[in-house]
Backbone as JSON Lines, residues from 0, in Angstrom:
{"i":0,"aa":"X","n":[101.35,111.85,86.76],"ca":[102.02,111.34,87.96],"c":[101.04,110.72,88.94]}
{"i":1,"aa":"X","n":[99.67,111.07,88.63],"ca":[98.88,110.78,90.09],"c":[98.3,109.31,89.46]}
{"i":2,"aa":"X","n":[98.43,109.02,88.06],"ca":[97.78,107.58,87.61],"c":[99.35,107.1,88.42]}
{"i":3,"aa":"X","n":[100.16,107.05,87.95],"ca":[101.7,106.08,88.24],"c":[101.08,105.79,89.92]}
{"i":4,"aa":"X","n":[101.06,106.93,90.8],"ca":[101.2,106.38,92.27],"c":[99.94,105.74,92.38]}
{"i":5,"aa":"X","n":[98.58,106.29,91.96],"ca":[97.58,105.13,92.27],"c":[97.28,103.7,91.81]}
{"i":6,"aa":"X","n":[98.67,103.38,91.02],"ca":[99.23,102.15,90.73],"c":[99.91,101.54,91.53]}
{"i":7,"aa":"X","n":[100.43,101.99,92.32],"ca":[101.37,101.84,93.12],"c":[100.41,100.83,94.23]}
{"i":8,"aa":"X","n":[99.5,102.33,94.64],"ca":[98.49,101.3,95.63],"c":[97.96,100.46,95.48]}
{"i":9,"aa":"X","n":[97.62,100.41,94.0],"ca":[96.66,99.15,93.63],"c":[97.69,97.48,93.19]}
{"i":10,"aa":"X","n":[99.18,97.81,92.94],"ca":[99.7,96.69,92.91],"c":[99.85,96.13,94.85]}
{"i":11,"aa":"X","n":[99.94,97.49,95.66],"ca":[100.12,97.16,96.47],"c":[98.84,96.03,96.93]}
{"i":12,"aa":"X","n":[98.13,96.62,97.58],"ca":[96.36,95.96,97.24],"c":[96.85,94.52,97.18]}
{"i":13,"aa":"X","n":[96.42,94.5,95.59],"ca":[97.09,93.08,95.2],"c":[98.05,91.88,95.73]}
{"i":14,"aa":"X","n":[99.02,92.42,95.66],"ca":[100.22,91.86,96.64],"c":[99.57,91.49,97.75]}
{"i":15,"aa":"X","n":[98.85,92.31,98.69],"ca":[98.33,92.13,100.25],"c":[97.26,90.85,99.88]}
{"i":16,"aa":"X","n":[96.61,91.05,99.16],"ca":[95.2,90.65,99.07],"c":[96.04,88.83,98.24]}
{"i":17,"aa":"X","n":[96.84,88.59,97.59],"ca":[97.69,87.21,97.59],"c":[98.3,86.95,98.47]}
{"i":18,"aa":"X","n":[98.85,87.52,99.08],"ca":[99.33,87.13,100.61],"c":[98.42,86.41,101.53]}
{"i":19,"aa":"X","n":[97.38,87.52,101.69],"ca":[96.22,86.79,102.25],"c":[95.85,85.3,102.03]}
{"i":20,"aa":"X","n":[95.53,85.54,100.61],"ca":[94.75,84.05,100.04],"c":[96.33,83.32,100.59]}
{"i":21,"aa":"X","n":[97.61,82.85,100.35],"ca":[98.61,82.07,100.41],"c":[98.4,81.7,101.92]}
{"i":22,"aa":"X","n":[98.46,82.44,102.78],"ca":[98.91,82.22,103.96],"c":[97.42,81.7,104.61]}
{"i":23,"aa":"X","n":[96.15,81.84,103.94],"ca":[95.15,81.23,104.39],"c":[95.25,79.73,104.14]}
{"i":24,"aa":"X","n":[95.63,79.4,102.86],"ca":[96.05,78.05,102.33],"c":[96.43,77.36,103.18]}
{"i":25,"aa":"X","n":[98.02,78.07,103.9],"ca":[98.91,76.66,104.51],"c":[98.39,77.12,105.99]}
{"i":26,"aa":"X","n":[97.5,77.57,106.72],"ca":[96.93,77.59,108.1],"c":[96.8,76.41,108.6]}
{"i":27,"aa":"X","n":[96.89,76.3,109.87],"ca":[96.59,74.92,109.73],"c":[95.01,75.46,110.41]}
{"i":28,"aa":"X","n":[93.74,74.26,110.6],"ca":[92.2,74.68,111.01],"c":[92.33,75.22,112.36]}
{"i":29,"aa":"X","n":[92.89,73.67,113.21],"ca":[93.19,74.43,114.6],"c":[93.59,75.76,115.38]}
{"i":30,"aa":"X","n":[94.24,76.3,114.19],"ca":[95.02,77.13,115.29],"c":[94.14,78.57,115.71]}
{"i":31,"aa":"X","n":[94.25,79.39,116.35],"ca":[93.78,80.52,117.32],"c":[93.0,81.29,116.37]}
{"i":32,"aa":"X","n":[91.48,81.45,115.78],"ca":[90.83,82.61,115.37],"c":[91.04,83.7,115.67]}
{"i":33,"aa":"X","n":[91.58,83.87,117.37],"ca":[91.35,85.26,117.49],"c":[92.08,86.21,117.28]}
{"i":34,"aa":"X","n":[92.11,86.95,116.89],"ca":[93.24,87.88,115.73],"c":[93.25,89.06,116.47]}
{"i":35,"aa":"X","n":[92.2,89.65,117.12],"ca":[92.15,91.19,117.65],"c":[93.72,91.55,118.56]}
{"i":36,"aa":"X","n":[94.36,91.01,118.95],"ca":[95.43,91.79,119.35],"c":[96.6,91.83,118.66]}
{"i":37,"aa":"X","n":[96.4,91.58,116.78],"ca":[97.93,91.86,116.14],"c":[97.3,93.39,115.62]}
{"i":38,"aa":"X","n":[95.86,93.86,115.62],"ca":[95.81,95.22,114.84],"c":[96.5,96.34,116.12]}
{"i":39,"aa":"X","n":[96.51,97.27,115.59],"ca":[97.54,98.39,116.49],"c":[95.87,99.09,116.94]}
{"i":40,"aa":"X","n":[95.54,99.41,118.02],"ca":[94.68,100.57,118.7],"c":[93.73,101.48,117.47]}
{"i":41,"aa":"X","n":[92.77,101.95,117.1],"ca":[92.88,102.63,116.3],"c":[92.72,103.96,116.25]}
{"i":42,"aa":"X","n":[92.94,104.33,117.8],"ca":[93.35,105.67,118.31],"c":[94.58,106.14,118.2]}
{"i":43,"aa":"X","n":[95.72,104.76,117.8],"ca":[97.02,105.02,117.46],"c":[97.14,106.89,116.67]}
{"i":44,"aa":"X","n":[96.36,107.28,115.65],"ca":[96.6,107.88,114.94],"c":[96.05,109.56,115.27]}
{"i":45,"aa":"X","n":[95.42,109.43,116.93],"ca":[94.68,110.66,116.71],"c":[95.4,111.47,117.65]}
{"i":46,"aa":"X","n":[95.79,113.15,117.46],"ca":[96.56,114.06,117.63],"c":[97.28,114.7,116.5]}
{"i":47,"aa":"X","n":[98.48,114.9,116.95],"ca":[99.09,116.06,116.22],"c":[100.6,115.73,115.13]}
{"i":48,"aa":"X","n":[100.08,115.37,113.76],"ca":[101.7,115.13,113.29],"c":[101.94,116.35,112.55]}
{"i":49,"aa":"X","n":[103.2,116.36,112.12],"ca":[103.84,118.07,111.71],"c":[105.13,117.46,110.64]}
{"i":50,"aa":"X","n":[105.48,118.03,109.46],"ca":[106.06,118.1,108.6],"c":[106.75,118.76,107.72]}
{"i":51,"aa":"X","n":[107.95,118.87,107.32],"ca":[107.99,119.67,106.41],"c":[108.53,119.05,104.67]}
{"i":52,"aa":"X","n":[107.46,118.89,103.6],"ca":[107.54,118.31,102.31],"c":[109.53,118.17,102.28]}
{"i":53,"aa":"X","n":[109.94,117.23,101.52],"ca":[111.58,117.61,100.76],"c":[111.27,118.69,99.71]}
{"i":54,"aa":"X","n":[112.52,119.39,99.83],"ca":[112.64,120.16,98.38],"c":[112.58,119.79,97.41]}
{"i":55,"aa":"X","n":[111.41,120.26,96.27],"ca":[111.53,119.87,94.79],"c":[112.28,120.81,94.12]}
{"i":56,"aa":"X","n":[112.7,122.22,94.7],"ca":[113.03,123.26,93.57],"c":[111.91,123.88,93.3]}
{"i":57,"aa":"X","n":[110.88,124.11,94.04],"ca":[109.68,124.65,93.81],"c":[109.2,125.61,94.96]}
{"i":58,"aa":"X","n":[109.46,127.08,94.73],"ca":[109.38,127.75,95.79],"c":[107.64,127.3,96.6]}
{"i":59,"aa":"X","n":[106.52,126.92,95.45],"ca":[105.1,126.94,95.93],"c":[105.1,125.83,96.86]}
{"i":60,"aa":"X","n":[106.34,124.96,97.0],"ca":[105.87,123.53,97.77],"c":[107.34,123.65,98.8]}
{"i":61,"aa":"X","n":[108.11,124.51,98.41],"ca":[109.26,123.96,99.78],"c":[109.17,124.39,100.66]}
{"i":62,"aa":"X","n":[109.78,124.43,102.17],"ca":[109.31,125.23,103.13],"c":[108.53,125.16,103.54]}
{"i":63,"aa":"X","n":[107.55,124.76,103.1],"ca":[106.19,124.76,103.52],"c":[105.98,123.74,104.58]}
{"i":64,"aa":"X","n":[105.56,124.11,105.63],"ca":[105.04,123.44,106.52],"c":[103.92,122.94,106.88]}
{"i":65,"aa":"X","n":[103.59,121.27,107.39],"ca":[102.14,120.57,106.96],"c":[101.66,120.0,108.41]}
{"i":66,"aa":"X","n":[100.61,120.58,108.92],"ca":[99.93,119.95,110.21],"c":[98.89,119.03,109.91]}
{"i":67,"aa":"X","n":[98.95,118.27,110.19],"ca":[97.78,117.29,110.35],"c":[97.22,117.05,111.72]}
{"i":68,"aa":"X","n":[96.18,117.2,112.09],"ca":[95.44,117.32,113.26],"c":[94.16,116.31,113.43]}
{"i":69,"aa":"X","n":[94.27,115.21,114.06],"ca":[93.45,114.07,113.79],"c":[92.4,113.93,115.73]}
{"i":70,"aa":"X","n":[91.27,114.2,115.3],"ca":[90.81,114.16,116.55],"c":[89.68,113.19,116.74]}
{"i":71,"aa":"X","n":[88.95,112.38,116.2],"ca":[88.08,111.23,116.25],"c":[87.79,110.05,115.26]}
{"i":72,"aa":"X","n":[87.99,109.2,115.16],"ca":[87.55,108.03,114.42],"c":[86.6,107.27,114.83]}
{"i":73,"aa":"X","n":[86.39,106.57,113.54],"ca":[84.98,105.75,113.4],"c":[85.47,104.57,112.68]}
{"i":74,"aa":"X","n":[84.75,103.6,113.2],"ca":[85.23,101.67,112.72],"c":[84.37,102.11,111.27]}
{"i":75,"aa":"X","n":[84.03,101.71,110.14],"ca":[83.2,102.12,109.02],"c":[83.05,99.95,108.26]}
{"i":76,"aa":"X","n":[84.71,99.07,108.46],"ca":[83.83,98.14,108.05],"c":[85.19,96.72,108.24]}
{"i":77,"aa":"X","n":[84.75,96.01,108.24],"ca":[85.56,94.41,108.38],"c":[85.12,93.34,107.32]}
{"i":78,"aa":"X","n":[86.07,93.15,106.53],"ca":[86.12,92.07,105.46],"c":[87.03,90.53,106.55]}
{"i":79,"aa":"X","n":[86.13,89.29,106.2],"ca":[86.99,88.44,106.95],"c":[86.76,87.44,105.94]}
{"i":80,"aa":"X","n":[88.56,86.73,105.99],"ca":[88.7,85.3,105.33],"c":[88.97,84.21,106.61]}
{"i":81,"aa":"X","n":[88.92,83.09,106.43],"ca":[89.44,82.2,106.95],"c":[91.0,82.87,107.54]}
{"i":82,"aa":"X","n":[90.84,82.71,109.28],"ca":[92.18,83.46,110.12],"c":[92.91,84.6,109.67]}
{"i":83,"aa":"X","n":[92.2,85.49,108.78],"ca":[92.83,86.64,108.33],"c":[91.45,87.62,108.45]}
{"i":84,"aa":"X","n":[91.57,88.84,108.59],"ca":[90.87,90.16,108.92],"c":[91.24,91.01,108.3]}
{"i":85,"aa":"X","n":[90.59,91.82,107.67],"ca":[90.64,93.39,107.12],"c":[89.76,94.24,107.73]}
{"i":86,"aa":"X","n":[90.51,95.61,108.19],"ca":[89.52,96.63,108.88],"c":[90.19,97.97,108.42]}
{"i":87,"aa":"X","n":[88.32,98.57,108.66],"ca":[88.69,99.76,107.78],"c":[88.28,100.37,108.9]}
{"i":88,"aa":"X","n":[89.16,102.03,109.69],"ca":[88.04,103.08,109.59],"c":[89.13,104.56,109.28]}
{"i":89,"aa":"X","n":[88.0,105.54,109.34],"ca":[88.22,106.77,109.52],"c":[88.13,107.63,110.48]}
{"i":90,"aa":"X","n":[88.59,108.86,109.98],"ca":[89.2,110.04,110.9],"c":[88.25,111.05,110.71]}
{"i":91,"aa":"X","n":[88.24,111.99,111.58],"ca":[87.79,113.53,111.71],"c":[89.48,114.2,112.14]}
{"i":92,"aa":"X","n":[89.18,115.76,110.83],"ca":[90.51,116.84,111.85],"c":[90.55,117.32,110.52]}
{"i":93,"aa":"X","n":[91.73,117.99,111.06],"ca":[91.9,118.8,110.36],"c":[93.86,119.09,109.5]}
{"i":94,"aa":"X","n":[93.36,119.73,108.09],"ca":[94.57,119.54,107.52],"c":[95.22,120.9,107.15]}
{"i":95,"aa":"X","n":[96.12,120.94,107.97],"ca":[96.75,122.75,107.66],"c":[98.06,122.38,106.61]}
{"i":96,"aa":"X","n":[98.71,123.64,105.7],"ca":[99.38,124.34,104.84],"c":[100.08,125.0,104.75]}
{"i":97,"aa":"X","n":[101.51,125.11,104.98],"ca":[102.34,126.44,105.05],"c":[102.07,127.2,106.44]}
{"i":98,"aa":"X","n":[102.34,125.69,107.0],"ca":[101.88,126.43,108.88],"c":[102.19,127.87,109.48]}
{"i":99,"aa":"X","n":[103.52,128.23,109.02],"ca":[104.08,129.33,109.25],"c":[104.02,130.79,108.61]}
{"i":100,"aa":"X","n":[102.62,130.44,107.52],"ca":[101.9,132.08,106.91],"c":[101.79,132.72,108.05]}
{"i":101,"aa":"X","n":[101.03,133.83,107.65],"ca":[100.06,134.67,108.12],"c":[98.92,134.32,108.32]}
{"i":102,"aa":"X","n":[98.88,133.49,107.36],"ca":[96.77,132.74,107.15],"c":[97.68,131.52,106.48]}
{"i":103,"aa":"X","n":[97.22,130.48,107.34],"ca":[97.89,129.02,106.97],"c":[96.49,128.74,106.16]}
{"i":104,"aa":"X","n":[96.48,127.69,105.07],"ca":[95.33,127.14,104.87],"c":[95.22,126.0,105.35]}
{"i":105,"aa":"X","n":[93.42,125.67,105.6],"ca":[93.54,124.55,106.26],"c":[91.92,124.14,105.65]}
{"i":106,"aa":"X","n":[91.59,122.55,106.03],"ca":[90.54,122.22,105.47],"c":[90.16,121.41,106.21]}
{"i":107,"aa":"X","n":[88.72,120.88,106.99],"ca":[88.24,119.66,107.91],"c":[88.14,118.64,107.18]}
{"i":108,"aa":"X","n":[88.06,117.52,107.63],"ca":[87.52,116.61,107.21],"c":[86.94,115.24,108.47]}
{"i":109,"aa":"X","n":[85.81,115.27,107.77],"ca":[85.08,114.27,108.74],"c":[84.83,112.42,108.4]}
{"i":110,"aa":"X","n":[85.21,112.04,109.15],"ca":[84.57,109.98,109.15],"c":[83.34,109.82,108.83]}
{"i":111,"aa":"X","n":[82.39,110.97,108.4],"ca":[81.28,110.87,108.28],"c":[80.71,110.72,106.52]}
{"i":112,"aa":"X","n":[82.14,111.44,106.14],"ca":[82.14,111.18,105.21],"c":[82.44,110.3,104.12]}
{"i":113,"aa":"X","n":[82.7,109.26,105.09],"ca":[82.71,107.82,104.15],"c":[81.45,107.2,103.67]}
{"i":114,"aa":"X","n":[81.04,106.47,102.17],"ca":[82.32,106.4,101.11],"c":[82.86,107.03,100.15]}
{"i":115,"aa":"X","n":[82.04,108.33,100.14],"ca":[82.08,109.08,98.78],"c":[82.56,110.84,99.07]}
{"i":116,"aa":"X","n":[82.72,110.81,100.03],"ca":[83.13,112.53,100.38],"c":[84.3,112.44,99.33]}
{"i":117,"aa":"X","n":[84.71,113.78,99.56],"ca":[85.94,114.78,98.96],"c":[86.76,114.75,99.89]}
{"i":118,"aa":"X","n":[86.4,115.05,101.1],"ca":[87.69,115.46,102.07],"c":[87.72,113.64,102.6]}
{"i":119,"aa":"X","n":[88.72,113.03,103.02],"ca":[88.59,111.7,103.77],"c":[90.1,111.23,103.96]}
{"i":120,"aa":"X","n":[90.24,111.02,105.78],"ca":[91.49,110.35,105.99],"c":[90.85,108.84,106.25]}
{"i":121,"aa":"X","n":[91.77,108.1,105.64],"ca":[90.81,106.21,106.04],"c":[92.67,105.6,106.46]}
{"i":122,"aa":"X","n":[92.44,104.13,106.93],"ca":[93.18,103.63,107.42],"c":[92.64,102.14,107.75]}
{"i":123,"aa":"X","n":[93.41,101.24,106.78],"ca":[92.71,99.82,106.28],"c":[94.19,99.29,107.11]}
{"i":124,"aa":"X","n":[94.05,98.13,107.8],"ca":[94.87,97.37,108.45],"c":[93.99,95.48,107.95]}
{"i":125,"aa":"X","n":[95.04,94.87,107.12],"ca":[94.88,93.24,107.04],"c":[95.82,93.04,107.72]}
{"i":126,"aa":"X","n":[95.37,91.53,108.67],"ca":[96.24,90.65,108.92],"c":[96.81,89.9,108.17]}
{"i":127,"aa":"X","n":[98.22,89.16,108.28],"ca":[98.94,87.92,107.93],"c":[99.22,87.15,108.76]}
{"i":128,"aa":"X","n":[98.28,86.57,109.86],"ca":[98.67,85.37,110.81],"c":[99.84,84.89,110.66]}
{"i":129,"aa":"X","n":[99.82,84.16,109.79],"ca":[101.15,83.41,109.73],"c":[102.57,83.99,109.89]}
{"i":130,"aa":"X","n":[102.49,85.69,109.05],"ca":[103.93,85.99,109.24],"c":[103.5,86.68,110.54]}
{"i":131,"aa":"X","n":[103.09,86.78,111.46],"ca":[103.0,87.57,112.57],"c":[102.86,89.3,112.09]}
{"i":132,"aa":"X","n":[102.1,89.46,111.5],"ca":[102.17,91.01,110.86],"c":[100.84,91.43,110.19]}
{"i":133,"aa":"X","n":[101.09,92.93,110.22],"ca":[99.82,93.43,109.39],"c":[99.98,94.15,108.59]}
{"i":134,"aa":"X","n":[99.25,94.58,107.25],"ca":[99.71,95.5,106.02],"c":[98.81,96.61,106.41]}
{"i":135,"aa":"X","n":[99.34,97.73,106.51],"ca":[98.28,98.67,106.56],"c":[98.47,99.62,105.96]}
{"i":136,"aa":"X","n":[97.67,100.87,105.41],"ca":[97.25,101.85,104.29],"c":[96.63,103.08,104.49]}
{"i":137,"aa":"X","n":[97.08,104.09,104.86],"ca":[96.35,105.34,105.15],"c":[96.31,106.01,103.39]}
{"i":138,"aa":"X","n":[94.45,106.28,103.22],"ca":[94.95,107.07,101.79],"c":[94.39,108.36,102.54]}
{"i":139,"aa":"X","n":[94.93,109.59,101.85],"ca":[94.44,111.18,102.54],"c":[94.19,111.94,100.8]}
{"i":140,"aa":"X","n":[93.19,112.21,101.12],"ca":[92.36,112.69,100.08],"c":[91.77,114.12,100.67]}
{"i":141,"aa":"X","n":[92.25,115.19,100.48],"ca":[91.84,116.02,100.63],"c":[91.75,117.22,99.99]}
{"i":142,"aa":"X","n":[90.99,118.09,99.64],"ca":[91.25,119.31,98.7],"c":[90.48,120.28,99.43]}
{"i":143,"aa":"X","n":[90.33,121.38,98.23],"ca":[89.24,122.53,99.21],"c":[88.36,122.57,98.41]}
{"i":144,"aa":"X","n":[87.12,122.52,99.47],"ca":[85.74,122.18,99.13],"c":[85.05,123.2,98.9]}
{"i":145,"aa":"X","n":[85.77,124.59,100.06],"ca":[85.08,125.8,100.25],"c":[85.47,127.15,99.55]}
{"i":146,"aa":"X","n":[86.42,126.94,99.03],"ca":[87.17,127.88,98.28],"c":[87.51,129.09,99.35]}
{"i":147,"aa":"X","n":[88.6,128.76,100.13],"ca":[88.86,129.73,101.23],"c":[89.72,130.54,101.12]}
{"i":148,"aa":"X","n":[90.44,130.87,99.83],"ca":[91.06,131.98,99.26],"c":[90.49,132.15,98.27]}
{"i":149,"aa":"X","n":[90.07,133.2,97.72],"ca":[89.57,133.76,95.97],"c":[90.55,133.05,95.01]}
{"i":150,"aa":"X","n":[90.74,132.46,94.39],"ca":[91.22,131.97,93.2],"c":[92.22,131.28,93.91]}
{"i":151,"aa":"X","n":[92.65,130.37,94.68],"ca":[93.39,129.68,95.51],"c":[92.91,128.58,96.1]}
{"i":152,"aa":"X","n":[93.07,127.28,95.31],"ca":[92.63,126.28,95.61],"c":[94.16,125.3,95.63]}
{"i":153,"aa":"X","n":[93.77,124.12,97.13],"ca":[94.69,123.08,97.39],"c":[94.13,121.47,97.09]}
{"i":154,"aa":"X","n":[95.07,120.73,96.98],"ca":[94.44,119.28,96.71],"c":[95.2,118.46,97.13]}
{"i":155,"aa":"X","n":[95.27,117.5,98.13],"ca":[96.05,116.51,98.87],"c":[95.74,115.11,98.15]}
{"i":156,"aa":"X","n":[96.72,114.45,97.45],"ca":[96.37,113.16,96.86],"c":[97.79,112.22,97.47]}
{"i":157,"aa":"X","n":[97.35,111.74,98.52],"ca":[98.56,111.11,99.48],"c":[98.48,109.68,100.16]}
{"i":158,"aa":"X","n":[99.48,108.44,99.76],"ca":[99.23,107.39,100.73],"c":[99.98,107.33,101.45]}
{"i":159,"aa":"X","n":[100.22,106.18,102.44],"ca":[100.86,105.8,103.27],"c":[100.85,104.09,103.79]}
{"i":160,"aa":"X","n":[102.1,103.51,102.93],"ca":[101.79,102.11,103.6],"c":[102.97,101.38,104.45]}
{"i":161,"aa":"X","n":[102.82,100.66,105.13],"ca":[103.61,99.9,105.75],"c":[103.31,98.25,106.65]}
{"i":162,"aa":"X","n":[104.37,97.69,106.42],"ca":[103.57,96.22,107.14],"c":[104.6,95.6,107.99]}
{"i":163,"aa":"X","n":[104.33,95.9,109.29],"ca":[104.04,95.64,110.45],"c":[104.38,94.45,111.45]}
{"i":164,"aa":"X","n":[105.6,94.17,112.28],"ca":[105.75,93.08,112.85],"c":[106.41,93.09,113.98]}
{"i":165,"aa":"X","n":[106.28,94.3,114.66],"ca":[106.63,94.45,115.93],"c":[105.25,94.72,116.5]}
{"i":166,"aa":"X","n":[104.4,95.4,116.44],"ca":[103.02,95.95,117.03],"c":[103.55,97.06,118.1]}
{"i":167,"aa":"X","n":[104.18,97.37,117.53],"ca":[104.71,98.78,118.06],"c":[103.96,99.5,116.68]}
{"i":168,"aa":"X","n":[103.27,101.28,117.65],"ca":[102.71,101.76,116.29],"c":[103.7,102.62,115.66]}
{"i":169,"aa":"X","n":[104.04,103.23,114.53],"ca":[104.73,104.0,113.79],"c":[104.87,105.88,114.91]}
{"i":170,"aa":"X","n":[105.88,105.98,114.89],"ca":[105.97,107.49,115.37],"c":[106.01,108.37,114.51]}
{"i":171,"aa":"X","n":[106.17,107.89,113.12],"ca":[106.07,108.95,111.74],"c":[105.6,107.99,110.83]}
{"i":172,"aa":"X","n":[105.21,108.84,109.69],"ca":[104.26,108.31,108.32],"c":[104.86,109.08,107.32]}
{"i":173,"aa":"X","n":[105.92,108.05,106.12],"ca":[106.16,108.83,105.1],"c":[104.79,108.17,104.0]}
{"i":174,"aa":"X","n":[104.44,109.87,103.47],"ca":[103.13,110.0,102.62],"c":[104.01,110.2,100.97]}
{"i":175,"aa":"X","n":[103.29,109.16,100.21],"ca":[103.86,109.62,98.8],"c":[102.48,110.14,98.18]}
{"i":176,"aa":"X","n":[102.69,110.88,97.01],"ca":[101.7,111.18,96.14],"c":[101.95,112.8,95.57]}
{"i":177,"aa":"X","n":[101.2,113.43,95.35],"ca":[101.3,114.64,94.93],"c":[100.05,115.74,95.79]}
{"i":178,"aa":"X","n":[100.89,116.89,95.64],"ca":[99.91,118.0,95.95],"c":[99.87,119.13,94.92]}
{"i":179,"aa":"X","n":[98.49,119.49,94.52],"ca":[98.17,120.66,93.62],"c":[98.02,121.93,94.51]}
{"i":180,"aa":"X","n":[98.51,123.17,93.3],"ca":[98.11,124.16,93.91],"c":[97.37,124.96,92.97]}
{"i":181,"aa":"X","n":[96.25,125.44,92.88],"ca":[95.68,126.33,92.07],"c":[95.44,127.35,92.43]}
{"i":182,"aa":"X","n":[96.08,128.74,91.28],"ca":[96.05,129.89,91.95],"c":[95.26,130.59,90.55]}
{"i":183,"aa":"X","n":[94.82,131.65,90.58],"ca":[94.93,132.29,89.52],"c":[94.18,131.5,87.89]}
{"i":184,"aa":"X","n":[94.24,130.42,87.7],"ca":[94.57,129.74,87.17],"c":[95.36,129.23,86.51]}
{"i":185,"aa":"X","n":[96.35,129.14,86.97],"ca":[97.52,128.35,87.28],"c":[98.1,126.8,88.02]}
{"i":186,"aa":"X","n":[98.45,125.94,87.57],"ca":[98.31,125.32,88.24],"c":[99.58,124.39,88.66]}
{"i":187,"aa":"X","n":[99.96,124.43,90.1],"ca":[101.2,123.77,90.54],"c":[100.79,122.55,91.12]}
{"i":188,"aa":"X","n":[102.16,121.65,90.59],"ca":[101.91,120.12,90.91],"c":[103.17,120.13,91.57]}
{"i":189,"aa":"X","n":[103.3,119.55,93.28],"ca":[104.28,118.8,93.66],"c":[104.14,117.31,93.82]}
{"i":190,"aa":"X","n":[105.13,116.69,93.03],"ca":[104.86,115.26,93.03],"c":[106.2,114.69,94.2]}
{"i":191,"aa":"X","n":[105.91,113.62,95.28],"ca":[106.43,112.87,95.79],"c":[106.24,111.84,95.36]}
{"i":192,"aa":"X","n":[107.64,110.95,95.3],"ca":[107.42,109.47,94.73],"c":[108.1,108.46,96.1]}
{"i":193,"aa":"X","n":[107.37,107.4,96.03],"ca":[107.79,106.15,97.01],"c":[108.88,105.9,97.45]}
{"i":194,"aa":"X","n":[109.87,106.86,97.53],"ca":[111.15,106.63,97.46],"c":[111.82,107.35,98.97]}
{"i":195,"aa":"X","n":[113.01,106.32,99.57],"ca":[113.14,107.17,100.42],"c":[113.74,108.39,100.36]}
{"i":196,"aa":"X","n":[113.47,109.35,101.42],"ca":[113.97,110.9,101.5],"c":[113.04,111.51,100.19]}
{"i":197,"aa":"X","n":[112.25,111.27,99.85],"ca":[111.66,111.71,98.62],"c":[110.23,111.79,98.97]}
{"i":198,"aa":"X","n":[109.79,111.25,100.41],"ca":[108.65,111.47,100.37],"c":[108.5,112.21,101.6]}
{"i":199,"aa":"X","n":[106.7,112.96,101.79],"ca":[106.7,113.66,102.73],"c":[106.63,113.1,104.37]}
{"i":200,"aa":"X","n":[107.34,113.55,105.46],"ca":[107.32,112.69,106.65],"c":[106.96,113.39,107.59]}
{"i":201,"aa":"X","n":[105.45,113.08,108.04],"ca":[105.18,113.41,109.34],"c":[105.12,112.75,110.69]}
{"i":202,"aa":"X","n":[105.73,113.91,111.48],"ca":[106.19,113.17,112.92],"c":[105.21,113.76,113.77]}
{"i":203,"aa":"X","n":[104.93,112.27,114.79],"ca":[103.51,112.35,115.68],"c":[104.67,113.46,116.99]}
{"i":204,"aa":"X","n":[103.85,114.38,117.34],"ca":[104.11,115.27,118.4],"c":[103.67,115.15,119.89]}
C-alpha cells in the first residue's frame, strides 16, 4: 500500500512539474516577475492541529486521537523557472498518538533535519502564474527513533496536497498514507487512501 500512495505523489510531482513547464511557455516576457505574494506565509502552519483517523475496523487505529504540534520552521531551498518558483521548507514539533491514553506516544521532529533525517515535516509550495495558484505538498515522515515503549514502535508515512487559488490558507489538512504499529512483533498497518472521508483530517485549533 505504501508503494501505490508514493505513486500517487510522484504522478502528482509530475503533473505540477508539466504545468509548470506549459504555463512558462505561453507567459508572455513582460509581465510581473514578482511572485512573492501568491505563496501563503510560511508560518501558516505553526501551532496546534488535532484529529481523529476514520474508522478502518481496526481497534489499534480507531479512536485514536492525533496531535500535531508545529512550533518553528526553516526556508531549506528555492528552485526557479522562468515566472514560476518552487519553495521548500521545514518544521520543528512535535507528533502525538492516541491523545487520550494514559501515556500518549509522541515523537519530535526537527527542520534540522533536512535532507536525510527519519523524523521530517517539509512543505514544498510551486507557483502557476498564469492560473493564479499554487500546488503545494506537505510529506510527514515520522516514526520512532527512540524506542519509547519496549517492543512498541510507531511509523507515520503521510502526504498532503492541495492547489490553491484563493490565498486564503487551509484551516484543515486531509493526510493520506498509512500508519504502522509495531508491537510485540507484530505488526499493524492502517492504510488511508486519497479519497474523500477516507483520509485522516486535521483541524488547525
Amino acid at each position: 500500500m505504501k508503494t501505490f500512495f508514493r505513486s500517487i505523489s510522484i504522478i502528482f510531482a509530475l503533473a505540477a512539474c508539466s504545468y509548470l513547464v506549459l504555463s512558462t511557455s505561453c507567459k508572455k516576457d513582460e509581465e510581473d516577475d514578482n511572485n512573492g505574494d501568491i505563496f501563503w506565509n510560511e508560518n501558516w502552519l505553526l501551532g496546534t492541529w488535532e484529529g481523529t483517523p476514520p474508522a478502518i475496523g481496526d481497534p489499534m487505529f480507531d479512536n485514536k486521537k492525533m496531535r500535531l504540534v508545529i512550533d518553528e520552521v526553516a526556508w531549506k531551498h528555492t528552485d526557479t523557472v522562468p515566472h514560476n518558483t518552487v519553495k521548500l521548507w521545514y518544521y520543528s514539533g512535535t507528533l502525538y498518538w492516541d491523545v487520550d491514553a494514559i501515556v500518549p506516544w509522541s515523537m519530535k521532529f526537527h527542520h534540522s533535519a533536512y535532507p536525510i533525517g527519519l523524523c521530517s515535516f517539509g512543505w514544498q509550495s510551486a507557483t502557476l502564474l498564469q492560473a493564479g495558484a499554487t500546488v503545494n505538498h506537505i510529506s510527514l515522515r515520522i516514526g520512532d527513533t527512540v524506542n519509547m515503549a519496549p517492543n512498541r514502535e510507531l511509523d507515520f508515512d503521510l502526504d498532503w496536497e492541495y492547489t490553491d487559488y484563493t490565498r486564503e490558507v487551509p484551516k484543515y489538512l486531509d493526510f493520506y498514507g498509512d500508519i504502522e504499529i509495531y508491537i510485540n512483533g507484530n505488526n499493524y498497518d492502517g492504510d488511508y487512501p486519497p479519497n474523500p472521508g477516507e483520509m485522516i483530517r486535521l483541524t488547525k485549533k
